[in-house]
Backbone and ligand atoms as CSV (ligand in chain L), in Angstrom:
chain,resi,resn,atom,element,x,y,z
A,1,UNK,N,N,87.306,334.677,113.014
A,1,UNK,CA,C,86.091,334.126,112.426
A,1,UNK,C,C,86.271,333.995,110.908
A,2,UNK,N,N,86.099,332.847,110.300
A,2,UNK,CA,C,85.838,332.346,109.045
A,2,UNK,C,C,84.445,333.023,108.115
A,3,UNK,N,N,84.863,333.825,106.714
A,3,UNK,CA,C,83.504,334.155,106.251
A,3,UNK,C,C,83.327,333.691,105.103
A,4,UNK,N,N,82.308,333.257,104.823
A,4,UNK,CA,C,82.705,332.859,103.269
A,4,UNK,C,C,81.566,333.476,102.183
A,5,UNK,N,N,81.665,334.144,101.174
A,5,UNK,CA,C,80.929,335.095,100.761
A,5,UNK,C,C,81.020,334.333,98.678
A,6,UNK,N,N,79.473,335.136,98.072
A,6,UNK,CA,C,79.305,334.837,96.921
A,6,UNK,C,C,78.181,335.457,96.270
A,7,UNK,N,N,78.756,336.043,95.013
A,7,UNK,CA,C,77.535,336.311,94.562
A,7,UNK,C,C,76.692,335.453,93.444
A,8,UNK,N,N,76.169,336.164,92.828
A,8,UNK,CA,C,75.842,336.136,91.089
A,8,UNK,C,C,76.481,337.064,90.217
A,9,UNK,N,N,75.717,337.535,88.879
A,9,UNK,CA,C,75.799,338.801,88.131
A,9,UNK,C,C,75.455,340.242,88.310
A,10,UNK,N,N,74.385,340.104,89.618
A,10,UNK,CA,C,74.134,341.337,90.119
A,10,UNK,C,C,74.897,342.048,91.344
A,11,UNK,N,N,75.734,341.224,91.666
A,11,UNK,CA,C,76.588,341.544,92.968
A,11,UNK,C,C,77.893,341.591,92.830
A,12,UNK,N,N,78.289,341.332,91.685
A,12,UNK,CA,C,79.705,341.048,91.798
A,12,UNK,C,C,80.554,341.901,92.670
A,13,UNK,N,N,80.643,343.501,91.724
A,13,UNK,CA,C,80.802,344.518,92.454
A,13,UNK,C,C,80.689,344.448,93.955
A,14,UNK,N,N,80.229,344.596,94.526
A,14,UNK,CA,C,79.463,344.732,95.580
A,14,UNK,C,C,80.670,343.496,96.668
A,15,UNK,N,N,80.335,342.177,95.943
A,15,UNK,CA,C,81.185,340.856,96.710
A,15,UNK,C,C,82.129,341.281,96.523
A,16,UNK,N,N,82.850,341.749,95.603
A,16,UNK,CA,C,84.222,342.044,95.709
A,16,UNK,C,C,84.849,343.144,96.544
A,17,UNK,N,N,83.594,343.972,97.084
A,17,UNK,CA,C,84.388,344.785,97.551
A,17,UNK,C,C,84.249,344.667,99.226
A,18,UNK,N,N,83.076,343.871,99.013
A,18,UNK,CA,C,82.714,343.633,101.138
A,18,UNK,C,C,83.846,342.416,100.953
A,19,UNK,N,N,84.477,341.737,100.285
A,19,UNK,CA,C,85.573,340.311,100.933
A,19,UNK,C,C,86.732,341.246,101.190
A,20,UNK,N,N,87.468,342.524,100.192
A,20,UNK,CA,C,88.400,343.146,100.484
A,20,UNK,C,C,88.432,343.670,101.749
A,21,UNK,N,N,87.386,344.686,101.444
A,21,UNK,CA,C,87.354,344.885,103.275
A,21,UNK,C,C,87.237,344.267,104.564
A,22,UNK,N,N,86.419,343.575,104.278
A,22,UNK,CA,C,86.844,342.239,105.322
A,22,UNK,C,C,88.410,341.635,105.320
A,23,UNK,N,N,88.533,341.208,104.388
A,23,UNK,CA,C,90.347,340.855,104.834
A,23,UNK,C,C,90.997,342.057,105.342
A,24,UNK,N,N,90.792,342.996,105.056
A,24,UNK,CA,C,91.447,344.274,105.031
A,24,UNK,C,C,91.506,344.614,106.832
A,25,UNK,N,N,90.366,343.810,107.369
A,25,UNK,CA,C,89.932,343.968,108.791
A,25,UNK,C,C,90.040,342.781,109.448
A,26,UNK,N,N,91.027,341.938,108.859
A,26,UNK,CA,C,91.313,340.746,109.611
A,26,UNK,C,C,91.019,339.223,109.947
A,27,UNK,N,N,89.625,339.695,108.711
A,27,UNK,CA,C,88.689,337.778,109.023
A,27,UNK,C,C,89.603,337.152,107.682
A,28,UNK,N,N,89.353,336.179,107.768
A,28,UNK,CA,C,89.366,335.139,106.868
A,28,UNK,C,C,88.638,334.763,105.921
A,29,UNK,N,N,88.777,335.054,104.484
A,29,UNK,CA,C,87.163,334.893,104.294
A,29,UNK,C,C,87.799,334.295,102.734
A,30,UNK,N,N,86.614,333.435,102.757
A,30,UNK,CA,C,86.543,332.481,101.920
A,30,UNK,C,C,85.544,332.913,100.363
A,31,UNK,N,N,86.267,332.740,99.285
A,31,UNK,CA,C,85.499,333.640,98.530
A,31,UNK,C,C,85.188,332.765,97.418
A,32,UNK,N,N,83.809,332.326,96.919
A,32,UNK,CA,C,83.241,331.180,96.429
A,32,UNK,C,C,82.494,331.339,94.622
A,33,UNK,N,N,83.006,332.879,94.710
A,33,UNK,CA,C,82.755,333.119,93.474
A,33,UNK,C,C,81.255,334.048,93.338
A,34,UNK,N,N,81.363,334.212,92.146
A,34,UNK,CA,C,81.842,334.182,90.430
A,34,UNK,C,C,82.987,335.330,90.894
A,35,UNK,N,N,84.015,335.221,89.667
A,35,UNK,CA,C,85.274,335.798,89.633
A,35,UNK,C,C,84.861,336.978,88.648
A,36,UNK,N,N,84.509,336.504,87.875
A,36,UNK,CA,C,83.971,337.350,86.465
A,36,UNK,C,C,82.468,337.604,86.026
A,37,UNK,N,N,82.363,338.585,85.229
A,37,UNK,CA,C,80.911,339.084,85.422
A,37,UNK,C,C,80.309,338.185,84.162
A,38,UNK,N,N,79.565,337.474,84.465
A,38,UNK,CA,C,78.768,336.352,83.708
A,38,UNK,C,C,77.538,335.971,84.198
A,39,UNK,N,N,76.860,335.604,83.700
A,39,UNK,CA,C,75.625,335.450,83.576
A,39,UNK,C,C,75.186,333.995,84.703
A,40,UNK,N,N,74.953,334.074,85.805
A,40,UNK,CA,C,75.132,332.293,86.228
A,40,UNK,C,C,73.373,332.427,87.179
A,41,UNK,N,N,73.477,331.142,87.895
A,41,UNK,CA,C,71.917,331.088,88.855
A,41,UNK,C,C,72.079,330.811,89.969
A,42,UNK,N,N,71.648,332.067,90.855
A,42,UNK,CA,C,72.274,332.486,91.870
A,42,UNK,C,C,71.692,331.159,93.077
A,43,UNK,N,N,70.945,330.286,92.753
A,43,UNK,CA,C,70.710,329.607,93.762
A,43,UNK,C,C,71.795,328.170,93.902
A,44,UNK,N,N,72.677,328.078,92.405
A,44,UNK,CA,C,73.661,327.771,92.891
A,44,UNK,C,C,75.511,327.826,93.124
A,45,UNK,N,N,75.310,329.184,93.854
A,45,UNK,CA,C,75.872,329.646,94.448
A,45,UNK,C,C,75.680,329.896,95.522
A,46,UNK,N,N,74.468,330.014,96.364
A,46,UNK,CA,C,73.718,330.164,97.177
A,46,UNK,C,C,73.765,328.828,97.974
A,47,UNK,N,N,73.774,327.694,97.259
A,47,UNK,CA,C,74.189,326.518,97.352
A,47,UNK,C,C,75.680,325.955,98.072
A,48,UNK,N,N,76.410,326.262,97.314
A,48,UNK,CA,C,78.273,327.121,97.569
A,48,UNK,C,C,78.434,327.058,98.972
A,49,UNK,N,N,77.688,328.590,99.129
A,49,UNK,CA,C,78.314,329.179,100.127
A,49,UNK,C,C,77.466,328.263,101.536
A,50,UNK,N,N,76.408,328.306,101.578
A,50,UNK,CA,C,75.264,327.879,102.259
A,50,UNK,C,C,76.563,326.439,102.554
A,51,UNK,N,N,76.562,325.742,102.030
A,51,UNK,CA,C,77.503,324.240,102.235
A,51,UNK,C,C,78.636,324.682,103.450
A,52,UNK,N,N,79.436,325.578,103.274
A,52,UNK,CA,C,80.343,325.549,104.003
A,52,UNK,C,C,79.978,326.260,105.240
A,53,UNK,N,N,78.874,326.838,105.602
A,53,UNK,CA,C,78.920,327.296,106.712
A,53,UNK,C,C,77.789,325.948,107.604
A,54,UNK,N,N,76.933,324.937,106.914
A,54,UNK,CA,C,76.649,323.385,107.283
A,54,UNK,C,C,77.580,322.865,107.970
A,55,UNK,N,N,78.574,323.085,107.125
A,55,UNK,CA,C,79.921,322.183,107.104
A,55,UNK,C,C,80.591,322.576,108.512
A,56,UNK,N,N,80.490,323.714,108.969
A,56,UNK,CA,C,81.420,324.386,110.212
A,56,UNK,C,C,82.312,324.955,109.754
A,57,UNK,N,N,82.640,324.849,108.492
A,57,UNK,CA,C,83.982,325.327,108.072
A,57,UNK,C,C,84.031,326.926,107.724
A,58,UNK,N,N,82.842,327.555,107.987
A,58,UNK,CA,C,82.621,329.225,108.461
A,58,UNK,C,C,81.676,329.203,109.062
A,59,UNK,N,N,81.785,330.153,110.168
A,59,UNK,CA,C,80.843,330.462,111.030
A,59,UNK,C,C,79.617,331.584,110.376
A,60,UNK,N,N,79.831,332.733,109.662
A,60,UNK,CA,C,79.018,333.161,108.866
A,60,UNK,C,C,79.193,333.722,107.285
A,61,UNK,N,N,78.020,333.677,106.065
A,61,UNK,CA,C,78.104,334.008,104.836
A,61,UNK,C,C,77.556,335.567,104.910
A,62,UNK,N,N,77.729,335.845,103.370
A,62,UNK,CA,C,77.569,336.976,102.885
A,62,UNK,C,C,77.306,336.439,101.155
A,63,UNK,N,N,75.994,336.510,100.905
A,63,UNK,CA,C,75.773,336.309,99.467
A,63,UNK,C,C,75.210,337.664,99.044
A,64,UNK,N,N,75.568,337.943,97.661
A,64,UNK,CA,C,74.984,339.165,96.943
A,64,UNK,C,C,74.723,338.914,95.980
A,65,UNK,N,N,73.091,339.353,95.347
A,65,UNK,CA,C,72.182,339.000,93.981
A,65,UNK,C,C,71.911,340.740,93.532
A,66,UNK,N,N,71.268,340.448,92.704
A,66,UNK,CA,C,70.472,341.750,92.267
A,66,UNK,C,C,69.514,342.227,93.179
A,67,UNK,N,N,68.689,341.469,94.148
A,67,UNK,CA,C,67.960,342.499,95.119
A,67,UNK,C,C,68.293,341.806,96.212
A,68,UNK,N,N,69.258,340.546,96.069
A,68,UNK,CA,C,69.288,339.926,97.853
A,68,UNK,C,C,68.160,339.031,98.149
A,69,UNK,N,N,67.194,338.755,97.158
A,69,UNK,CA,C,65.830,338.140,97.781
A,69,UNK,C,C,65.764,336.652,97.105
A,70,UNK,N,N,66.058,336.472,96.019
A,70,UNK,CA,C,66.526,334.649,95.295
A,70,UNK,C,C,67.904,334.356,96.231
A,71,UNK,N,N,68.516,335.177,96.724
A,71,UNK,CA,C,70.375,334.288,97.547
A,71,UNK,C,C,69.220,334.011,98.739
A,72,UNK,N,N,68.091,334.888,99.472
A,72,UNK,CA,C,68.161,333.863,100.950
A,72,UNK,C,C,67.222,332.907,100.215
A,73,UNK,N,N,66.184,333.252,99.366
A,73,UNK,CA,C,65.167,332.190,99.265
A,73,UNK,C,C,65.611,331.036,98.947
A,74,UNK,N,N,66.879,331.248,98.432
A,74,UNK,CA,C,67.652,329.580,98.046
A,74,UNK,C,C,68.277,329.236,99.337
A,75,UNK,N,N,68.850,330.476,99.666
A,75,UNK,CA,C,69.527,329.933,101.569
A,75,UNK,C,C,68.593,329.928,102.439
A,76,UNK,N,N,67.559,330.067,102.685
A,76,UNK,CA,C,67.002,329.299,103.454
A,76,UNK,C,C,66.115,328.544,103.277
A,77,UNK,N,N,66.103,327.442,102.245
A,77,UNK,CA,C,66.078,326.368,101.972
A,77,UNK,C,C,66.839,325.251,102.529
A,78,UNK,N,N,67.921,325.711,103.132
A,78,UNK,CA,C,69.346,324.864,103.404
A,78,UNK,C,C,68.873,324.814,105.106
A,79,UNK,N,N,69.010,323.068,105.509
A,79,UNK,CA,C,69.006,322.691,107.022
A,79,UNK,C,C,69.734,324.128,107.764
A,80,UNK,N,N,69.331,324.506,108.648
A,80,UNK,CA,C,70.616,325.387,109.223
A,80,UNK,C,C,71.060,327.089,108.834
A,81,UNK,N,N,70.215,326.915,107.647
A,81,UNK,CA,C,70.868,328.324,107.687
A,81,UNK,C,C,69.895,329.500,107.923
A,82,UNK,N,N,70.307,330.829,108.030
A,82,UNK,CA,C,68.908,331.348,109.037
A,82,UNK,C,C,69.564,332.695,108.069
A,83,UNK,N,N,69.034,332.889,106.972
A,83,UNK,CA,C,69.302,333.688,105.763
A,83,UNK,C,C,68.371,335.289,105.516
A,84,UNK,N,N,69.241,336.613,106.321
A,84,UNK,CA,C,68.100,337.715,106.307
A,84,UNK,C,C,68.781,338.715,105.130
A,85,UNK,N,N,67.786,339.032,104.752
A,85,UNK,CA,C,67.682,339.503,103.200
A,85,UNK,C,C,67.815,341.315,104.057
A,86,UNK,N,N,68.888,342.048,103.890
A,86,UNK,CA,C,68.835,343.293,104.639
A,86,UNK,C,C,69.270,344.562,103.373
A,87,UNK,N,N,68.446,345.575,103.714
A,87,UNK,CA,C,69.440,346.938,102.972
A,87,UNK,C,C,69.586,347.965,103.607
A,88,UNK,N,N,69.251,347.788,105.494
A,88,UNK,CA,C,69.120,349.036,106.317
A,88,UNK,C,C,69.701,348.492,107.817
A,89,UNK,N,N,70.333,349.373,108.139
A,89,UNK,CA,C,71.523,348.806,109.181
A,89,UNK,C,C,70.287,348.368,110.539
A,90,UNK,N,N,69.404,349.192,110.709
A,90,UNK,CA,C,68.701,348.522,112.151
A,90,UNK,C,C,68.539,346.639,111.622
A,91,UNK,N,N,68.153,346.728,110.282
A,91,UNK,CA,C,67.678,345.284,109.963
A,91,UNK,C,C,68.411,344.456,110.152
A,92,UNK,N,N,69.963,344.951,109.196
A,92,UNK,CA,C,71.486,344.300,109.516
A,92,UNK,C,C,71.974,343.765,111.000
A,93,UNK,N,N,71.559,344.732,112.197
A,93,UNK,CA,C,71.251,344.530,113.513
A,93,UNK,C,C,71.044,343.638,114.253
A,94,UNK,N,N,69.511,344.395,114.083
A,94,UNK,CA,C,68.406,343.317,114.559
A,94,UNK,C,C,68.267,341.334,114.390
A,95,UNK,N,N,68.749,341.413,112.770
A,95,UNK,CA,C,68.689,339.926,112.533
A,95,UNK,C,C,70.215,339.141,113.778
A,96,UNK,N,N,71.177,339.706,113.616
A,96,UNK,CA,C,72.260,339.088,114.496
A,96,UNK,C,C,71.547,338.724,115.639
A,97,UNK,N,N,71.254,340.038,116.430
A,97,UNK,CA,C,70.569,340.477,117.729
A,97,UNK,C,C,69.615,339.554,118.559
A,98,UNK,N,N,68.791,339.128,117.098
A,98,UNK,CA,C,67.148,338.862,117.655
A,98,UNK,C,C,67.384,336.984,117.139
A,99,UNK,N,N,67.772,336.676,115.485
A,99,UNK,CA,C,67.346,335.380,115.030
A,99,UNK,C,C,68.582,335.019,114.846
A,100,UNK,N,N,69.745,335.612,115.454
A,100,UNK,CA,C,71.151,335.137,115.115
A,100,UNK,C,C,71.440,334.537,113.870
A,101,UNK,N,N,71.167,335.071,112.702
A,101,UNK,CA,C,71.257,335.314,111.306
A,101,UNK,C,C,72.798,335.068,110.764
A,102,UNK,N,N,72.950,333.271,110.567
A,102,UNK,CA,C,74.364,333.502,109.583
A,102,UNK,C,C,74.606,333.631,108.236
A,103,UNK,N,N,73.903,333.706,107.428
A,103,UNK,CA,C,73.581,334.734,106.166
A,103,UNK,C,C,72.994,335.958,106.387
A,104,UNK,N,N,74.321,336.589,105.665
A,104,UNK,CA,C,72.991,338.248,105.578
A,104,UNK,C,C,73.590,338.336,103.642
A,105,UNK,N,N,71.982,338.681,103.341
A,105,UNK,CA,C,71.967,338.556,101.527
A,105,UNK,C,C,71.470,340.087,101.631
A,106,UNK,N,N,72.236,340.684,100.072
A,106,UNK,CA,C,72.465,342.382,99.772
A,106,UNK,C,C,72.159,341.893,98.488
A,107,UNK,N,N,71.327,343.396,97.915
A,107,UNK,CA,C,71.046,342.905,96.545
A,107,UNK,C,C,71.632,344.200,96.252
A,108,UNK,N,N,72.363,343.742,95.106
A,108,UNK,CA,C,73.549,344.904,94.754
A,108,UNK,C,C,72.853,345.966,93.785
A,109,UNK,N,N,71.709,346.060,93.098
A,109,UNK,CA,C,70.961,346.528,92.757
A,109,UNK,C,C,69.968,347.873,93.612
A,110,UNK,N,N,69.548,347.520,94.898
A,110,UNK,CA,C,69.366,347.703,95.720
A,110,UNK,C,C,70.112,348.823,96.684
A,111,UNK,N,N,71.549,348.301,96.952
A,111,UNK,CA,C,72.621,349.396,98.337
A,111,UNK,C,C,73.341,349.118,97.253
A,112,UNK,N,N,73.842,350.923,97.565
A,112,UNK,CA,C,75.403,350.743,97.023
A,112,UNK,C,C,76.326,350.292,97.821
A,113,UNK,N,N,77.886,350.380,97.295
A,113,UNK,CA,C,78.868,349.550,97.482
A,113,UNK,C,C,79.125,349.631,99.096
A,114,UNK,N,N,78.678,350.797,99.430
A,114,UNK,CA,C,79.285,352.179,100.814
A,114,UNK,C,C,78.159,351.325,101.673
A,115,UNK,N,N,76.756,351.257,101.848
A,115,UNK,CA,C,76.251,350.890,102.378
A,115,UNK,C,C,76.118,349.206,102.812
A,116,UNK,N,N,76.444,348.556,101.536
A,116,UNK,CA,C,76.373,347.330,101.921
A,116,UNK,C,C,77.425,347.134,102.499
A,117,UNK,N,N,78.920,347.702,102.170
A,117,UNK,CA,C,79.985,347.444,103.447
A,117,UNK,C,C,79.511,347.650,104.282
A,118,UNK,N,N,78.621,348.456,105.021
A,118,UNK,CA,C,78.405,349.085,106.596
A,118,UNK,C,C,77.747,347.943,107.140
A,119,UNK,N,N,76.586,347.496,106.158
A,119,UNK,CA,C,75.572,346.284,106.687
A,119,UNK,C,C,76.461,345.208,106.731
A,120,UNK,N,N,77.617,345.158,106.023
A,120,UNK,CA,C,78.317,343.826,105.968
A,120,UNK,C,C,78.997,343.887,107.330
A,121,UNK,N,N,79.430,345.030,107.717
A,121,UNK,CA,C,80.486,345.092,108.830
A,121,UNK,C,C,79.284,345.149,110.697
A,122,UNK,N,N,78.199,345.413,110.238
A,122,UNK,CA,C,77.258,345.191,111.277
A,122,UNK,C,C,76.849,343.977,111.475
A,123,UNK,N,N,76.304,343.160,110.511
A,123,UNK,CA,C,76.284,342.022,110.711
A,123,UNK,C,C,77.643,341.036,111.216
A,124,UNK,N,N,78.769,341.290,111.127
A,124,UNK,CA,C,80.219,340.897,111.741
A,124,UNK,C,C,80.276,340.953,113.054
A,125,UNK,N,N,80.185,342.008,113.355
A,125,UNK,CA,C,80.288,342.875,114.364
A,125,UNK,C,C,79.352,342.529,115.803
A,126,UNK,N,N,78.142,341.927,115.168
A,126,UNK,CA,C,77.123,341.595,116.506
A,126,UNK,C,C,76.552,340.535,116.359
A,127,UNK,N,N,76.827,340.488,117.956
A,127,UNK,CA,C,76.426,338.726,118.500
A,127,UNK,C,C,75.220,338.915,118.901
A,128,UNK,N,N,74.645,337.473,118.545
A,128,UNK,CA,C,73.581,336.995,119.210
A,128,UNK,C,C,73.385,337.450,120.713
A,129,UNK,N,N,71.564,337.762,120.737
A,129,UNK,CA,C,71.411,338.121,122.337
A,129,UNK,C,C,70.998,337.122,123.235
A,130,UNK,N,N,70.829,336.004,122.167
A,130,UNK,CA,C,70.551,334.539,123.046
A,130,UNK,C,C,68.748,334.800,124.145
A,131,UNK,N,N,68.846,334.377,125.485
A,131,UNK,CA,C,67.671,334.419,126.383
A,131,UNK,C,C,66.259,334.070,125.213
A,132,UNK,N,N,65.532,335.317,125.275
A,132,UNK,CA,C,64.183,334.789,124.494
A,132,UNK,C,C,64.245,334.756,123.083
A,133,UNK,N,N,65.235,335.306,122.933
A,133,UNK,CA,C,65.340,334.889,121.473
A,133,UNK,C,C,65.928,333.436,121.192
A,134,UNK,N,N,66.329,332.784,121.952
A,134,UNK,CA,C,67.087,331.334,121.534
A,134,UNK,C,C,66.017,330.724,121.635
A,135,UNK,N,N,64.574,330.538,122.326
A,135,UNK,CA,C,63.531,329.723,122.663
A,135,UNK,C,C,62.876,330.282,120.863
A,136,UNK,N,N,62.691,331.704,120.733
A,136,UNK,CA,C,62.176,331.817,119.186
A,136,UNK,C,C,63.196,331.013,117.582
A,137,UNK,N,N,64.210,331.084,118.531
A,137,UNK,CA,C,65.342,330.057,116.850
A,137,UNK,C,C,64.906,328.876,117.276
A,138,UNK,N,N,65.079,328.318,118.173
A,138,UNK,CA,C,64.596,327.522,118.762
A,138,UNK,C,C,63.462,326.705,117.653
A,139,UNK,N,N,62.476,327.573,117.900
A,139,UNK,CA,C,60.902,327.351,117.257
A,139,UNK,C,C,60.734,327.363,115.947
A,140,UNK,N,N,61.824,328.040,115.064
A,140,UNK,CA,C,62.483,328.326,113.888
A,140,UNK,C,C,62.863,327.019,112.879
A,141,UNK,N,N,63.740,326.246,114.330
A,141,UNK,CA,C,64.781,325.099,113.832
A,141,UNK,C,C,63.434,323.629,113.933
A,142,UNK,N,N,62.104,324.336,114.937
A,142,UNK,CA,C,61.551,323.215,114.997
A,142,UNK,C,C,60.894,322.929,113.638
A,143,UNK,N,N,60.060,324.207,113.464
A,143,UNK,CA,C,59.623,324.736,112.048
A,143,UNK,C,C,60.317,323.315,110.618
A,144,UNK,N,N,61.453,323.639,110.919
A,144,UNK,CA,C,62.454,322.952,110.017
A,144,UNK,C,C,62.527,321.653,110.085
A,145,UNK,N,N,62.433,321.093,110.989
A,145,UNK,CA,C,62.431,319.311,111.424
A,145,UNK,C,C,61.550,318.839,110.944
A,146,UNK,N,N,59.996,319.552,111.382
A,146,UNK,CA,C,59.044,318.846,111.198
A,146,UNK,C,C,58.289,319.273,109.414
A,147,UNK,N,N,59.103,319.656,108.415
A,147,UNK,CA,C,58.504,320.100,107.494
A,147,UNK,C,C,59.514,320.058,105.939
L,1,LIG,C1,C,69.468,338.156,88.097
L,1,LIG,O1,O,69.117,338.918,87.005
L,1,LIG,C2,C,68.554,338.449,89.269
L,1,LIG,O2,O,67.328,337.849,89.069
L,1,LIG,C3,C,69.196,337.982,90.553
L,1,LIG,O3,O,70.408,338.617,90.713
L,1,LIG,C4,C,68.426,338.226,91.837
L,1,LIG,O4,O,68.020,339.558,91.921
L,1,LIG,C5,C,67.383,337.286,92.162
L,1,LIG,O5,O,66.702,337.391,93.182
Protein backbone atom coordinates (compact mmCIF):
# COMPACT_ATOMS: atom_id res chain seq x y z
CA UNK A 1 0.00 0.00 0.00
CA UNK A 2 1.06 3.50 -1.14
CA UNK A 3 1.01 6.39 1.72
CA UNK A 4 1.54 9.65 1.17
CA UNK A 5 1.92 11.93 4.19
CA UNK A 6 2.46 15.99 5.00
CA UNK A 7 2.58 18.36 7.29
CA UNK A 8 2.90 22.12 8.17
CA UNK A 9 5.04 23.90 11.01
CA UNK A 10 3.31 22.22 13.71
CA UNK A 11 3.93 18.65 12.67
CA UNK A 12 6.97 18.43 11.23
CA UNK A 13 8.42 16.40 13.97
CA UNK A 14 5.78 14.26 14.26
CA UNK A 15 5.64 13.64 9.92
CA UNK A 16 8.95 12.83 10.05
CA UNK A 17 8.85 10.41 12.29
CA UNK A 18 5.36 8.41 11.39
CA UNK A 19 6.98 8.27 7.32
CA UNK A 20 10.25 6.61 8.97
CA UNK A 21 8.41 4.20 10.62
CA UNK A 22 6.28 3.42 8.10
CA UNK A 23 9.06 2.70 5.62
CA UNK A 24 10.74 1.08 8.36
CA UNK A 25 7.50 -1.38 8.16
CA UNK A 26 7.41 -1.77 4.59
CA UNK A 27 4.79 0.73 2.86
CA UNK A 28 5.78 3.02 0.44
CA UNK A 29 5.21 6.25 1.32
CA UNK A 30 5.29 9.23 -0.40
CA UNK A 31 6.44 12.25 1.47
CA UNK A 32 5.03 15.73 0.26
CA UNK A 33 6.62 17.91 2.60
CA UNK A 34 7.68 20.60 4.28
CA UNK A 35 11.32 19.32 4.64
CA UNK A 36 12.25 22.15 6.93
CA UNK A 37 10.70 23.89 9.76
CA UNK A 38 9.11 27.07 8.22
CA UNK A 39 6.36 28.81 8.53
CA UNK A 40 3.81 27.66 5.47
CA UNK A 41 -0.48 27.18 5.19
CA UNK A 42 -1.36 24.05 5.98
CA UNK A 43 -4.34 23.94 3.65
CA UNK A 44 -1.93 23.91 1.00
CA UNK A 45 -0.42 21.08 1.74
CA UNK A 46 -3.45 19.55 2.66
CA UNK A 47 -4.08 20.23 -0.90
CA UNK A 48 -0.67 18.09 -1.84
CA UNK A 49 -1.41 15.30 -0.26
CA UNK A 50 -5.34 15.19 -0.63
CA UNK A 51 -4.40 15.26 -4.80
CA UNK A 52 -2.63 12.14 -4.83
CA UNK A 53 -4.74 9.95 -3.03
CA UNK A 54 -7.89 11.57 -5.90
CA UNK A 55 -5.41 10.63 -8.17
CA UNK A 56 -5.19 6.70 -7.05
CA UNK A 57 -1.76 7.13 -6.84
CA UNK A 58 -2.09 6.29 -2.80
CA UNK A 59 -4.54 4.53 -1.33
CA UNK A 60 -4.26 6.41 2.09
CA UNK A 61 -2.75 10.01 3.70
CA UNK A 62 -1.45 11.06 6.88
CA UNK A 63 -1.36 14.95 7.33
CA UNK A 64 -0.01 16.64 10.56
CA UNK A 65 -0.85 20.44 11.78
CA UNK A 66 -0.70 21.87 15.15
CA UNK A 67 -4.02 20.33 16.40
CA UNK A 68 -4.97 18.15 13.20
CA UNK A 69 -8.23 20.23 12.81
CA UNK A 70 -7.28 23.04 9.63
CA UNK A 71 -5.35 19.53 7.64
CA UNK A 72 -9.01 17.72 7.62
CA UNK A 73 -11.04 20.94 7.36
CA UNK A 74 -9.04 21.64 4.20
CA UNK A 75 -9.19 17.71 3.42
CA UNK A 76 -12.39 17.39 3.51
CA UNK A 77 -13.14 19.89 1.32
CA UNK A 78 -11.56 17.66 -1.43
CA UNK A 79 -14.22 15.34 -3.76
CA UNK A 80 -13.33 12.00 -2.11
CA UNK A 81 -11.60 12.36 0.70
CA UNK A 82 -13.13 11.21 4.04
CA UNK A 83 -10.55 13.17 6.46
CA UNK A 84 -10.80 12.09 10.55
CA UNK A 85 -9.11 14.41 12.74
CA UNK A 86 -7.93 11.60 15.65
CA UNK A 87 -5.67 11.72 19.01
CA UNK A 88 -7.09 8.42 20.65
CA UNK A 89 -6.63 4.99 19.22
CA UNK A 90 -10.53 3.77 19.61
CA UNK A 91 -11.08 7.00 17.25
CA UNK A 92 -7.97 6.00 15.03
CA UNK A 93 -10.14 2.62 14.83
CA UNK A 94 -13.32 3.32 14.61
CA UNK A 95 -12.91 5.89 11.62
CA UNK A 96 -11.18 2.89 9.32
CA UNK A 97 -13.86 0.48 10.81
CA UNK A 98 -17.05 2.50 10.56
CA UNK A 99 -16.44 5.64 7.59
CA UNK A 100 -13.41 3.97 5.99
CA UNK A 101 -11.35 7.12 6.58
CA UNK A 102 -8.37 7.74 4.00
CA UNK A 103 -6.97 10.65 5.84
CA UNK A 104 -6.27 10.41 9.37
CA UNK A 105 -4.98 14.23 10.52
CA UNK A 106 -2.70 14.42 14.10
CA UNK A 107 -2.10 17.64 15.49
CA UNK A 108 1.38 17.51 16.65
CA UNK A 109 0.67 19.88 19.33
CA UNK A 110 -1.85 17.72 20.63
CA UNK A 111 -0.07 13.58 20.70
CA UNK A 112 3.23 13.10 21.11
CA UNK A 113 5.55 11.53 18.70
CA UNK A 114 4.87 7.76 20.57
CA UNK A 115 1.25 8.12 20.28
CA UNK A 116 0.68 9.47 17.00
CA UNK A 117 2.91 6.55 15.62
CA UNK A 118 0.42 4.09 17.32
CA UNK A 119 -2.67 6.05 15.74
CA UNK A 120 -0.67 6.16 12.56
CA UNK A 121 -0.01 2.41 12.60
CA UNK A 122 -3.89 1.71 13.56
CA UNK A 123 -5.20 3.52 11.05
CA UNK A 124 -2.77 1.24 8.46
CA UNK A 125 -3.55 -1.59 9.94
CA UNK A 126 -7.56 -1.67 9.64
CA UNK A 127 -9.88 -2.25 6.99
CA UNK A 128 -13.02 -1.12 6.33
CA UNK A 129 -16.11 -3.15 7.77
CA UNK A 130 -18.08 -2.36 4.68
CA UNK A 131 -22.18 -3.91 5.19
CA UNK A 132 -24.00 -0.88 7.03
CA UNK A 133 -21.49 1.16 7.07
CA UNK A 134 -20.98 1.36 3.15
CA UNK A 135 -24.89 2.41 2.80
CA UNK A 136 -23.71 5.37 5.65
CA UNK A 137 -20.36 6.48 3.17
CA UNK A 138 -22.59 5.89 0.86
CA UNK A 139 -24.91 8.84 2.22
CA UNK A 140 -21.65 10.75 2.96
CA UNK A 141 -20.55 10.70 -0.84
CA UNK A 142 -24.28 11.66 -1.56
CA UNK A 143 -23.98 14.59 0.90
CA UNK A 144 -21.07 15.59 -1.52
CA UNK A 145 -22.73 15.43 -5.05
CA UNK A 146 -25.52 17.24 -4.24
CA UNK A 147 -23.77 20.28 -2.43
C1 LIG B 1 -0.32 26.89 12.70
O1 LIG B 1 0.14 27.76 13.66
C2 LIG B 1 -1.59 26.21 13.16
O2 LIG B 1 -2.65 27.09 13.07
C3 LIG B 1 -1.83 24.96 12.34
O3 LIG B 1 -0.75 24.12 12.47
C4 LIG B 1 -3.06 24.14 12.68
O4 LIG B 1 -3.09 23.87 14.05
C5 LIG B 1 -4.32 24.58 12.15
O5 LIG B 1 -5.37 23.98 12.37
Amino acid sequence: MKIVIGCDHGGLEHKNAIAEHLKERGFEVLDCGIYEQKSVDYPDIAKVVCEKITSGDCQRGILVCGTGIGMSMAANKIKGIRAACCSDHFSAKYTRLHNDANILCLGGRVVGIGVATELADIFMDTEFEGGRHSVRVAKIKEIEENN
